[in-house]
PDB file of N, CA, C and O in Angstrom:
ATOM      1  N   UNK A   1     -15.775  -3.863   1.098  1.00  0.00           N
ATOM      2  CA  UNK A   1     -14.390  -3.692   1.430  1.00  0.00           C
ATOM      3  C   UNK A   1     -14.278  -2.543   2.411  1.00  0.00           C
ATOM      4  O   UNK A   1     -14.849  -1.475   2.187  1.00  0.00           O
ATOM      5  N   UNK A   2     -13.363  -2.801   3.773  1.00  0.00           N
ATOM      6  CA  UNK A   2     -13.376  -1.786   4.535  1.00  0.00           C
ATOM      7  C   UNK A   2     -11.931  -1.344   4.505  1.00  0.00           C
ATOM      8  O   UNK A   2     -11.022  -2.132   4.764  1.00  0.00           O
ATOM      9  N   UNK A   3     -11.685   0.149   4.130  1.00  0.00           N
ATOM     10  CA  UNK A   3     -10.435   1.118   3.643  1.00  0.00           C
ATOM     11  C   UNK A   3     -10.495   1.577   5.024  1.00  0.00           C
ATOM     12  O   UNK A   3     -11.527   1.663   5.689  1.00  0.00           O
ATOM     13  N   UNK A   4      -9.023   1.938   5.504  1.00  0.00           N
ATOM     14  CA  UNK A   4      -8.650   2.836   6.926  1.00  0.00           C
ATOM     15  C   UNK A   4      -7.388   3.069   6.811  1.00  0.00           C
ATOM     16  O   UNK A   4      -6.544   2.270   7.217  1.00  0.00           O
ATOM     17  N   UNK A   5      -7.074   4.304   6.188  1.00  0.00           N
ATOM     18  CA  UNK A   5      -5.949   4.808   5.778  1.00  0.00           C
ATOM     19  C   UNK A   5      -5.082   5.667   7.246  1.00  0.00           C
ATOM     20  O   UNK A   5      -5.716   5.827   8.289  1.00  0.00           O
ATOM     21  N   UNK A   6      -4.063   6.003   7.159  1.00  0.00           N
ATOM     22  CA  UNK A   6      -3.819   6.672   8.011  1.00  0.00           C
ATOM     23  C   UNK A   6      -2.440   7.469   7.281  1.00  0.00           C
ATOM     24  O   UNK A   6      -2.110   7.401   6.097  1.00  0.00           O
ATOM     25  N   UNK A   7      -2.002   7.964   7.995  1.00  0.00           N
ATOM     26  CA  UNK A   7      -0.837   8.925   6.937  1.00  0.00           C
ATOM     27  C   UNK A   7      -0.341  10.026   7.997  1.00  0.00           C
ATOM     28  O   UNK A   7      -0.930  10.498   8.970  1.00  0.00           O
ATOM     29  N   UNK A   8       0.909  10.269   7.493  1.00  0.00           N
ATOM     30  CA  UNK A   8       2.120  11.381   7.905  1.00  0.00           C
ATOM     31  C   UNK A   8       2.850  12.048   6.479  1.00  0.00           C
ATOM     32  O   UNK A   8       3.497  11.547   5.560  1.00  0.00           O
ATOM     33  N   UNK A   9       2.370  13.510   6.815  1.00  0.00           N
ATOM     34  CA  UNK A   9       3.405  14.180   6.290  1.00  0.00           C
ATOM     35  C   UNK A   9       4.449  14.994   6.808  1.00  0.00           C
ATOM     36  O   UNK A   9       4.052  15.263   7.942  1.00  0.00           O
ATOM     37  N   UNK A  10       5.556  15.546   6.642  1.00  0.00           N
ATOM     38  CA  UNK A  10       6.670  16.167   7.170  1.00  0.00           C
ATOM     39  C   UNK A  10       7.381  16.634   5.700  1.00  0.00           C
ATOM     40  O   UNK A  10       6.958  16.182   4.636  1.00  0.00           O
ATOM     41  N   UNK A  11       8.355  17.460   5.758  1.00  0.00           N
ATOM     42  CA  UNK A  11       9.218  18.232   4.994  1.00  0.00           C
ATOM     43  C   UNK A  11       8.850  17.843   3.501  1.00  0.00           C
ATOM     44  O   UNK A  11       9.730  17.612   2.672  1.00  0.00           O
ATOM     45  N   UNK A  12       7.383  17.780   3.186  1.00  0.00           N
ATOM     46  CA  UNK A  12       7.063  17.670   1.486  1.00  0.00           C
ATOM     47  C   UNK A  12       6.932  16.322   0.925  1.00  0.00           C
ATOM     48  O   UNK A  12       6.746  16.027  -0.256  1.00  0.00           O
ATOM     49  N   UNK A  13       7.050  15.585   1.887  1.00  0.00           N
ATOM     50  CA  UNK A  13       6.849  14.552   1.500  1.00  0.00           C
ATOM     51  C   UNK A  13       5.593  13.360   2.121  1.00  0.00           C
ATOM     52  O   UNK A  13       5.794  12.867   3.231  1.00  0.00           O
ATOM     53  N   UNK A  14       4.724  13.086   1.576  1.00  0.00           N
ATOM     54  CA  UNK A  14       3.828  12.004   2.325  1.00  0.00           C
ATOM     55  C   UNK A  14       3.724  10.659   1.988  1.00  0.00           C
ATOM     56  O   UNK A  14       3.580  10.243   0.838  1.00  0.00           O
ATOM     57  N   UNK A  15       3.789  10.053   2.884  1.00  0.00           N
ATOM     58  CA  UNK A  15       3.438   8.768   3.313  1.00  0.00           C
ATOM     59  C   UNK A  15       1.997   8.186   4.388  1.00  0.00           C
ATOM     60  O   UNK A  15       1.554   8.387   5.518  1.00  0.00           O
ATOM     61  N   UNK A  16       1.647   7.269   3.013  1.00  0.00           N
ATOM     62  CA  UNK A  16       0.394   6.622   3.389  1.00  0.00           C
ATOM     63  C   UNK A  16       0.558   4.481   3.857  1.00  0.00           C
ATOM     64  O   UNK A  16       1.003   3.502   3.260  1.00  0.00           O
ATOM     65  N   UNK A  17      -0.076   4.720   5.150  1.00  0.00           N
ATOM     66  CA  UNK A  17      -0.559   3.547   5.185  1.00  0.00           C
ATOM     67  C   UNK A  17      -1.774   2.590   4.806  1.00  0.00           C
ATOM     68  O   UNK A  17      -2.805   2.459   5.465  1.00  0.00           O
ATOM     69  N   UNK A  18      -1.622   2.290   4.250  1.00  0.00           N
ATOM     70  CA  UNK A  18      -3.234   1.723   3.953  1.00  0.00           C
ATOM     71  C   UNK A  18      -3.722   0.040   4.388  1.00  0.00           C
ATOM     72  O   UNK A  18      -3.075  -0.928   3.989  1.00  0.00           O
ATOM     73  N   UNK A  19      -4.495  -0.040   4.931  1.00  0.00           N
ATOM     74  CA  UNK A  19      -5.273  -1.267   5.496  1.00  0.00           C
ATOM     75  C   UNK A  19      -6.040  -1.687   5.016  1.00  0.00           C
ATOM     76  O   UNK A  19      -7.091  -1.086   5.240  1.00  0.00           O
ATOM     77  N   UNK A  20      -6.148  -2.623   4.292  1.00  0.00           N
ATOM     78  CA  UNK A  20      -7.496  -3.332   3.828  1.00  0.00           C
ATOM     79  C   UNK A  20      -7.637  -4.909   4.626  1.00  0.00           C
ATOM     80  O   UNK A  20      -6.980  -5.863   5.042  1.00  0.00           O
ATOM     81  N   UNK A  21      -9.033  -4.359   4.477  1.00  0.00           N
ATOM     82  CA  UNK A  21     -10.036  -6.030   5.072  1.00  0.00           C
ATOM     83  C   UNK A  21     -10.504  -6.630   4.099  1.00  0.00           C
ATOM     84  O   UNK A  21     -10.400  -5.946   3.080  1.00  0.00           O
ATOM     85  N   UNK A  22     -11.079  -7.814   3.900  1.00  0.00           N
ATOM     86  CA  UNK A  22     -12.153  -8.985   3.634  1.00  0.00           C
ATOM     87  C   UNK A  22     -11.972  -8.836   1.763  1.00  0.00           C
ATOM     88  O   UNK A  22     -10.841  -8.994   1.304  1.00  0.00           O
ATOM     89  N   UNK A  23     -12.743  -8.636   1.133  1.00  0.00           N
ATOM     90  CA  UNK A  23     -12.287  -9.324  -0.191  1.00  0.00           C
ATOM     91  C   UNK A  23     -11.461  -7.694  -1.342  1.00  0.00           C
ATOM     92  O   UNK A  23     -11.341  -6.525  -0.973  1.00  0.00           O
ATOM     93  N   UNK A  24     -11.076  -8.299  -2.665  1.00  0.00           N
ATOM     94  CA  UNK A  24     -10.309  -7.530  -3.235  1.00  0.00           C
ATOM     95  C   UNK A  24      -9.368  -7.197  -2.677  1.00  0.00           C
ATOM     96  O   UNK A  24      -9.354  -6.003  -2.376  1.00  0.00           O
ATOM     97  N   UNK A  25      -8.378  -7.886  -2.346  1.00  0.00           N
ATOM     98  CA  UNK A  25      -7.254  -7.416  -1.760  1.00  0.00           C
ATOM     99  C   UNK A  25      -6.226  -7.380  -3.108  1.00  0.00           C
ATOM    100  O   UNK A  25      -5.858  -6.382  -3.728  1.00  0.00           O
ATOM    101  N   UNK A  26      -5.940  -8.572  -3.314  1.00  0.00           N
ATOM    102  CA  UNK A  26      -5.173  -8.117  -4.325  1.00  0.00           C
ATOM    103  C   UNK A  26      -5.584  -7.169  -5.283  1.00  0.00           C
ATOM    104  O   UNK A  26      -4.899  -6.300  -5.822  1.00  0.00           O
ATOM    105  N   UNK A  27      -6.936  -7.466  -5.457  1.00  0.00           N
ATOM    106  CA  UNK A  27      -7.003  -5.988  -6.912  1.00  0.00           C
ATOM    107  C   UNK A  27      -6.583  -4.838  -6.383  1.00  0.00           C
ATOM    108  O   UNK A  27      -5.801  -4.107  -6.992  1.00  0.00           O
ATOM    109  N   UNK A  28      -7.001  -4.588  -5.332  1.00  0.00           N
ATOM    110  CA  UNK A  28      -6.566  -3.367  -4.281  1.00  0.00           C
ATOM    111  C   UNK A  28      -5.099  -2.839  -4.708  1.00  0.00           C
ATOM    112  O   UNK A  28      -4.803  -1.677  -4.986  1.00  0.00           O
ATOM    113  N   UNK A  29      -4.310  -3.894  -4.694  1.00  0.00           N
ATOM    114  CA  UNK A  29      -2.781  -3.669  -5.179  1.00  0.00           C
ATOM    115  C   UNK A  29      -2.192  -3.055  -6.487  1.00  0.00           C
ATOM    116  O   UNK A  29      -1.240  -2.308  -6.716  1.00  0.00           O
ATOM    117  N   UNK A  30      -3.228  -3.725  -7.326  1.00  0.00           N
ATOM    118  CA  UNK A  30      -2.953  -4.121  -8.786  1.00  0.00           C
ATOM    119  C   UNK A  30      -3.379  -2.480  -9.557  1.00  0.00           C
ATOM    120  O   UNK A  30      -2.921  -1.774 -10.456  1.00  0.00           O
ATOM    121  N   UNK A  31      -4.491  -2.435  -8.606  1.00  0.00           N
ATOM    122  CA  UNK A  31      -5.405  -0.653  -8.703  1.00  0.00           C
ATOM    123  C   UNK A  31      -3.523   0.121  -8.427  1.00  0.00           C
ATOM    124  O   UNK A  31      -2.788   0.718  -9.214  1.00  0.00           O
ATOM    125  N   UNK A  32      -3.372  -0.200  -7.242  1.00  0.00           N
ATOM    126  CA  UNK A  32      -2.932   1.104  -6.749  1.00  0.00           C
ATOM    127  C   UNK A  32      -1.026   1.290  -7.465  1.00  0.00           C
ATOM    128  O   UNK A  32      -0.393   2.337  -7.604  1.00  0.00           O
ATOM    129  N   UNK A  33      -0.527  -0.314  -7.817  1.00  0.00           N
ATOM    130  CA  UNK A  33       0.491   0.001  -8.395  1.00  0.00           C
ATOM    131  C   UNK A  33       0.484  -0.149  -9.901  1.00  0.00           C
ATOM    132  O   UNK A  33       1.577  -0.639 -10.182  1.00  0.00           O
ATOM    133  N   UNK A  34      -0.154   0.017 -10.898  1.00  0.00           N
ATOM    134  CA  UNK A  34      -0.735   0.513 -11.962  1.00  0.00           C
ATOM    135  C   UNK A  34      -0.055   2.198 -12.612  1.00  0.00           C
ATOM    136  O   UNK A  34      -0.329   3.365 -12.333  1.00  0.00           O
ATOM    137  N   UNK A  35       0.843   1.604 -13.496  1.00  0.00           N
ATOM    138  CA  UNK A  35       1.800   3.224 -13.712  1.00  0.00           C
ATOM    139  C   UNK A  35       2.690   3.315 -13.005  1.00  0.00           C
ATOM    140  O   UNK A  35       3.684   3.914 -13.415  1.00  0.00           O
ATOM    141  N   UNK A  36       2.674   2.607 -11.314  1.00  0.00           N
ATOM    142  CA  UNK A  36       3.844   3.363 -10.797  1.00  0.00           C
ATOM    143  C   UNK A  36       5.012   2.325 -10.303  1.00  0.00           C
ATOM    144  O   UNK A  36       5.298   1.709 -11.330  1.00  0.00           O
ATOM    145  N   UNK A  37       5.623   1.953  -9.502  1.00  0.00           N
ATOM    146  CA  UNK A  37       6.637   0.369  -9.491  1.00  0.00           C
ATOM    147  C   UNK A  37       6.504   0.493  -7.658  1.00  0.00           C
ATOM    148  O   UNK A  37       6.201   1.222  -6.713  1.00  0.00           O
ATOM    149  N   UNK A  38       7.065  -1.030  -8.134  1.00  0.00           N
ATOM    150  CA  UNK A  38       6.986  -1.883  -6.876  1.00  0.00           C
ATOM    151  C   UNK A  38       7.911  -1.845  -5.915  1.00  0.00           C
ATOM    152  O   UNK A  38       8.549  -2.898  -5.937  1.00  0.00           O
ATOM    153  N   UNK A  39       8.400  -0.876  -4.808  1.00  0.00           N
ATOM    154  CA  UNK A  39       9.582  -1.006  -3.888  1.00  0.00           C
ATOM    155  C   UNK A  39       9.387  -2.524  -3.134  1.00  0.00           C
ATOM    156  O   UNK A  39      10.209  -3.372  -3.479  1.00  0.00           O
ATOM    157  N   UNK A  40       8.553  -2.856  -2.317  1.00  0.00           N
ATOM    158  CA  UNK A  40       8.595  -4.421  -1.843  1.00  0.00           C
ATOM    159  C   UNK A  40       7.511  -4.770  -2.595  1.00  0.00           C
ATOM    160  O   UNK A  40       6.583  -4.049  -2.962  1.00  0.00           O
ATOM    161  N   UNK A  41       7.777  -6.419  -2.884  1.00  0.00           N
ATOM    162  CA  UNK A  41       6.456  -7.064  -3.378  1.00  0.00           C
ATOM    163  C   UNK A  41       5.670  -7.240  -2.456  1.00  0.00           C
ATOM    164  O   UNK A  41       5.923  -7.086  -1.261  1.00  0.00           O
ATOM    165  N   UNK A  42       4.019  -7.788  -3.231  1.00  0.00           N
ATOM    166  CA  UNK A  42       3.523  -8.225  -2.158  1.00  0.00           C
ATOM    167  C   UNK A  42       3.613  -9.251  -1.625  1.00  0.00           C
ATOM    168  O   UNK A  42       3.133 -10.082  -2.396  1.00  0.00           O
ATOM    169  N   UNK A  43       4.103  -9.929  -0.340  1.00  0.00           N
ATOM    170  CA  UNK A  43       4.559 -10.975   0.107  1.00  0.00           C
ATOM    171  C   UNK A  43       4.312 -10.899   2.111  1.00  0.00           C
ATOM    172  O   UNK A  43       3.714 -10.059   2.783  1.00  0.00           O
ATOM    173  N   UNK A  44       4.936 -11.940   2.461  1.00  0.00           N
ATOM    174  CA  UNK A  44       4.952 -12.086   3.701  1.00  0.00           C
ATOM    175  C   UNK A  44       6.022 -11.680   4.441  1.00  0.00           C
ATOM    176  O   UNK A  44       7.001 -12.077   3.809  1.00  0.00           O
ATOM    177  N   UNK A  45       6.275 -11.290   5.116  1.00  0.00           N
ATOM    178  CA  UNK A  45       7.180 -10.096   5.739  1.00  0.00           C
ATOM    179  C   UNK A  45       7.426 -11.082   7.274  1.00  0.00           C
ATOM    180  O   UNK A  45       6.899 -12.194   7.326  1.00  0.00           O
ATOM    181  N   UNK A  46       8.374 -10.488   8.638  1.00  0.00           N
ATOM    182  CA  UNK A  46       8.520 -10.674   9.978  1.00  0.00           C
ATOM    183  C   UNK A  46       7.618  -9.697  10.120  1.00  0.00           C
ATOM    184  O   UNK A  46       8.025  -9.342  11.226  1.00  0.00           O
ATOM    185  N   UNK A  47       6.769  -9.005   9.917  1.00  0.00           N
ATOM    186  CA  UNK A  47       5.760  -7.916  10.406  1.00  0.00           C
ATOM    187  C   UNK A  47       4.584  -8.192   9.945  1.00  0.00           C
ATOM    188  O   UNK A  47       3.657  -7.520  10.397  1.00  0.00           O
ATOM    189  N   UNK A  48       4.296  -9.187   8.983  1.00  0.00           N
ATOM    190  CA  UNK A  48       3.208  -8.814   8.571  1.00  0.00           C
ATOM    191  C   UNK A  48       2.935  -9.879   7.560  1.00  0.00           C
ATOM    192  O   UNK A  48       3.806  -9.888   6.691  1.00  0.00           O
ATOM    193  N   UNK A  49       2.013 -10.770   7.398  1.00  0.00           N
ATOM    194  CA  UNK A  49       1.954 -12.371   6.256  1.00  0.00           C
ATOM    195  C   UNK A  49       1.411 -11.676   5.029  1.00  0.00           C
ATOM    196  O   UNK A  49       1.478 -12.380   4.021  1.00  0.00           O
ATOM    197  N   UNK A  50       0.809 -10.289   4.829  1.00  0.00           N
ATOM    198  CA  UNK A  50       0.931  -9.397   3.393  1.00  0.00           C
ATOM    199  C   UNK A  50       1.024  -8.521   3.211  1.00  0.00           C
ATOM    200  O   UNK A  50      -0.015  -7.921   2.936  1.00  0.00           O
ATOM    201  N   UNK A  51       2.212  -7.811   3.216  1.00  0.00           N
ATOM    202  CA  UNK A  51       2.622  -6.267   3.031  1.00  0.00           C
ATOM    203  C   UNK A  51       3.137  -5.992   1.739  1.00  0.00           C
ATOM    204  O   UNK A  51       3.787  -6.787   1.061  1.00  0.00           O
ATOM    205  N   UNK A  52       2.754  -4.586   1.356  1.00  0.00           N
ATOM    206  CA  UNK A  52       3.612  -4.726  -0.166  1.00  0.00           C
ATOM    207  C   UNK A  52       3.533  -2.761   0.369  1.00  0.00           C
ATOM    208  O   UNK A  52       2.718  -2.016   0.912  1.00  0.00           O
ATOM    209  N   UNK A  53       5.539  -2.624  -0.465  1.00  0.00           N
ATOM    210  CA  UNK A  53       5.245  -0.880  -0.147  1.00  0.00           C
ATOM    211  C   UNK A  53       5.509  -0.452  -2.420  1.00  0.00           C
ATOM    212  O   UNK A  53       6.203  -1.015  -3.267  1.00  0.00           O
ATOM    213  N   UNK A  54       4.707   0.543  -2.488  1.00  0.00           N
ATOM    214  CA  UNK A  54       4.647   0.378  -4.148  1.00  0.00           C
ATOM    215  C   UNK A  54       4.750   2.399  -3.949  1.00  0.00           C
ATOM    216  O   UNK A  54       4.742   3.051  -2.905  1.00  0.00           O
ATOM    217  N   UNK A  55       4.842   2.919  -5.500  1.00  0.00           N
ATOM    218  CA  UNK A  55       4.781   4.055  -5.627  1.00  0.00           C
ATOM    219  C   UNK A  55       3.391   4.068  -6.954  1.00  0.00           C
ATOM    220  O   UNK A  55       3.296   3.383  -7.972  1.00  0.00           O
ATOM    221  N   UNK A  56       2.568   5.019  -6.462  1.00  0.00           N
ATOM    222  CA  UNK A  56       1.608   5.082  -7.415  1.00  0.00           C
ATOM    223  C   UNK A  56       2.061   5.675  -8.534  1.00  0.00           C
ATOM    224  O   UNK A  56       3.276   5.859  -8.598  1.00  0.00           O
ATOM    225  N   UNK A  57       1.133   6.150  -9.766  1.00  0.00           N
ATOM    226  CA  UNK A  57       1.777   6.660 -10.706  1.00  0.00           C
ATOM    227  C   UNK A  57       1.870   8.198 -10.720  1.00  0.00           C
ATOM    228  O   UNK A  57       2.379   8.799 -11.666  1.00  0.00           O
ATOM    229  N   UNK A  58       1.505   8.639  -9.943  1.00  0.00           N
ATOM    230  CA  UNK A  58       1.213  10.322  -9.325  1.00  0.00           C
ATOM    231  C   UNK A  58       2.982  10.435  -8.237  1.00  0.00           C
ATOM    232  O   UNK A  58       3.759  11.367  -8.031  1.00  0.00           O
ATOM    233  N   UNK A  59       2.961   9.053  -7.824  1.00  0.00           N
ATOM    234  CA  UNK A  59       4.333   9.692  -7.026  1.00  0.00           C
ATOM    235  C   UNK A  59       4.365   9.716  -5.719  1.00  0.00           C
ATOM    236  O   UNK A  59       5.231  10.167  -4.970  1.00  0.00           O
ATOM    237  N   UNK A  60       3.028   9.029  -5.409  1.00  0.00           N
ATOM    238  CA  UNK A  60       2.657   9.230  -3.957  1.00  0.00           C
ATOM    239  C   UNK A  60       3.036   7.342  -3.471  1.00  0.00           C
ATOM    240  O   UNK A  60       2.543   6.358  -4.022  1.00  0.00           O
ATOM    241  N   UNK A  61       3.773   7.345  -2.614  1.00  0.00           N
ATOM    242  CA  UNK A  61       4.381   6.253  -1.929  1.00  0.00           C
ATOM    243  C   UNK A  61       3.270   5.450  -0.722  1.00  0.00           C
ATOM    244  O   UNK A  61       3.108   5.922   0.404  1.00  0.00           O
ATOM    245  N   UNK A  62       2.565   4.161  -1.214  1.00  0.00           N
ATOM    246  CA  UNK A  62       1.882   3.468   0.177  1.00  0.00           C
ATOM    247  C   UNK A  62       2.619   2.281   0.291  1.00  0.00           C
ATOM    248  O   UNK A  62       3.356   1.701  -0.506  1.00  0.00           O
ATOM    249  N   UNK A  63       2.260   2.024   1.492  1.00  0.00           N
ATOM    250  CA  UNK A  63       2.983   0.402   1.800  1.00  0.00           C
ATOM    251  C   UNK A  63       0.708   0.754   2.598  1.00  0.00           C
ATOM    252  O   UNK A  63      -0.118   1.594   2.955  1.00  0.00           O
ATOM    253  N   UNK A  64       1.081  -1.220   2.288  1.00  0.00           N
ATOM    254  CA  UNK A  64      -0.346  -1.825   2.187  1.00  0.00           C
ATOM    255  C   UNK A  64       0.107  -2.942   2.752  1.00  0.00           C
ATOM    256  O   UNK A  64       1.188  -3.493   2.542  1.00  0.00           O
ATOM    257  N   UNK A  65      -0.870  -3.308   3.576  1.00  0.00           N
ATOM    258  CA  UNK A  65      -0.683  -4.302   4.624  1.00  0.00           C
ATOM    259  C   UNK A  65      -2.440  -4.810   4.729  1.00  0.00           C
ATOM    260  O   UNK A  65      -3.465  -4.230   5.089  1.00  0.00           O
ATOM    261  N   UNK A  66      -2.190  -5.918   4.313  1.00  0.00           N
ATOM    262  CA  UNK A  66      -3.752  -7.215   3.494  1.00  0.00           C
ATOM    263  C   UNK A  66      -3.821  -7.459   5.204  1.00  0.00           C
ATOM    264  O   UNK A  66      -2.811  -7.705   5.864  1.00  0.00           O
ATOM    265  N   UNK A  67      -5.004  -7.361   5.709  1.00  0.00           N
ATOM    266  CA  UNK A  67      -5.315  -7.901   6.803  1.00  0.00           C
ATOM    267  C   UNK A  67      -6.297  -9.039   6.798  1.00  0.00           C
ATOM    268  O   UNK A  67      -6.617  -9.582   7.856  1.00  0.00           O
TER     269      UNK A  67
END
């Protein structure tokens, strides 16, 4: 599995993008929203055929985009 995160922080707050390739994608999801809830599901988007944005259980906010 190839991970390539990228990320911005500003005024205390961070936001992560995260990219995944080739297999475990969904577990990828299932890992990361585990404890914490789901702002979009994972689904197909006008941007994107699998994006999902979730909050982990720490509090830290990714949107994930299945390539």
């Amino acid at each position: 599995m190839k991970v390539v995160l990228s990320g911005r922080a500003r005024a205390g707050l961070c936001a992560i993008a995260l990219y995944i390739a080739r297999d475990n994608k969904d577990r990828a999801f299932a890992i990361l929203s585990e404890g914490g809830g789901v702002l979009m599901p994972l689904a197909a988007y006008p941007f994107g055929p699998r994006f999902a944005w979730l909050g982990d259980r720490f509090g830290v906010s990714w949107q994930v985009r299945l390539v």
